[in-house]
C-alpha positions in Angstrom: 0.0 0.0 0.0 1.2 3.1 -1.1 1.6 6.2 1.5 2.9 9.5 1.6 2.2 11.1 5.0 3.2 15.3 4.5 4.7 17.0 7.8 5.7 20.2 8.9 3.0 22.7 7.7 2.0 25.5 10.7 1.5 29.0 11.2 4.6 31.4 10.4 4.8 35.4 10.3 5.3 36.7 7.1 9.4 36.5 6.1 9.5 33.0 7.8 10.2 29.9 7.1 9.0 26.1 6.9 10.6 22.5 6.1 7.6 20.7 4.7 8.5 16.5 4.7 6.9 13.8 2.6 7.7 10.3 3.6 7.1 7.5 1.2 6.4 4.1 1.5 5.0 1.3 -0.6 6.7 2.2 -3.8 10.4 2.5 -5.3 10.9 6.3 -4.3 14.3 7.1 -6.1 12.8 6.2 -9.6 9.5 8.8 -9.1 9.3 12.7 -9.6 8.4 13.9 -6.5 6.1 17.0 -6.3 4.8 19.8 -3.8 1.2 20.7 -5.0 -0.7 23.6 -3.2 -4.1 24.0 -2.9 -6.7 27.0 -1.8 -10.1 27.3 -1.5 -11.8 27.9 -4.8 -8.7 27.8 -6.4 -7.3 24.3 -8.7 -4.4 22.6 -7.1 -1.2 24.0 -8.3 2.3 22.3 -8.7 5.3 24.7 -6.6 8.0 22.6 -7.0 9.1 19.0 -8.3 12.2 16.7 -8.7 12.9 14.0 -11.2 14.8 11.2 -9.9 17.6 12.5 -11.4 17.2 15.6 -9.4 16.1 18.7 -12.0 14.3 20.8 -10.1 11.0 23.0 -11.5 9.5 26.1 -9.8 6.4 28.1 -10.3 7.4 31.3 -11.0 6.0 32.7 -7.1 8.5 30.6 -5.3 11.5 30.7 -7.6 14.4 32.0 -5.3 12.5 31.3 -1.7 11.8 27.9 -2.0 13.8 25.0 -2.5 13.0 21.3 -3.0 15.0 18.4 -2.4 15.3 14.8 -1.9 16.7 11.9 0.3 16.5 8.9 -1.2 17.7 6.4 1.2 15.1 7.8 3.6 12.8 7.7 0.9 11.8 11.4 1.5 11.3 14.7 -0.1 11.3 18.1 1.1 10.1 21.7 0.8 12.6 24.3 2.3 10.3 27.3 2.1 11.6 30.8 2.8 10.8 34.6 3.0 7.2 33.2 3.4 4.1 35.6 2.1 0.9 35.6 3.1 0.2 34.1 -0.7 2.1 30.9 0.1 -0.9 30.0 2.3 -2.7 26.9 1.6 -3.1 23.3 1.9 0.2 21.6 0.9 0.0 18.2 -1.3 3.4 15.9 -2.1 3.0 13.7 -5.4 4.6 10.8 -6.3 4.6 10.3 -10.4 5.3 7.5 -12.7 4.1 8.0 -15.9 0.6 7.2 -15.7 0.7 6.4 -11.6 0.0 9.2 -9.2 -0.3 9.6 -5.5 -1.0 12.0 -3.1 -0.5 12.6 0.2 -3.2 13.8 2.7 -2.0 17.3 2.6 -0.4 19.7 5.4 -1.6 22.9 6.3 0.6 26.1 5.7 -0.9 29.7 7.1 1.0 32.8 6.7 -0.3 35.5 9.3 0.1 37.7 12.5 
């Protein structure tokens, strides 16, 4: 059974920071892209950040310089490294696993940027 259980979303002040984790189980992790997805209410689900498993890295435009994603494989994790945080960066954070046609998701993590 496949899982991917996201931690490390919470509240932070505007110009902070966050280390999202996304540990994977149930599938071969070094040979899928892994992805960070976000999510808002009324808004589609949007991909931040991914890494092939040879490690090329792709940003939406928003996070380009602040956020960086990365990837352990022997733990058979993935990471967001999110900085300089803006109140835009809030919303529900997803982690993907692709394969050509095979996809899953995580259960998502919550990330709020506020006083």
């Amino acid at each position: 059974q496949v899982q991917l259980v996201e931690s490390g979303g919470g509240l932070v002040q505007p110009g902070g920071s966050l280390r999202l984790s996304c540990a994977a189980s149930g599938i071969i992790f070094n040979i899928h892209t892994m992805g960070w997805y976000r999510q808002v209410p009324g808004k589609q689900r949007e991909l931040v950040a991914s890494i092939t498993s040879g490690g090329s890295t792709n940003y939406v435009d928003s996070v380009k310089g602040r956020f960086t994603i990365s990837r352990d494989n022997a733990k058979s994790t993935a990471y967001l490294q999110m900085s300089s945080l803006k109140p835009e960066d809030t919303g529900v954070y997803y982690c993907n696993a692709a394969r050509f046609v095979f996809n899953f998701w995580g259960q998502g993590t919550q990330v709020t940027v506020g006083s």
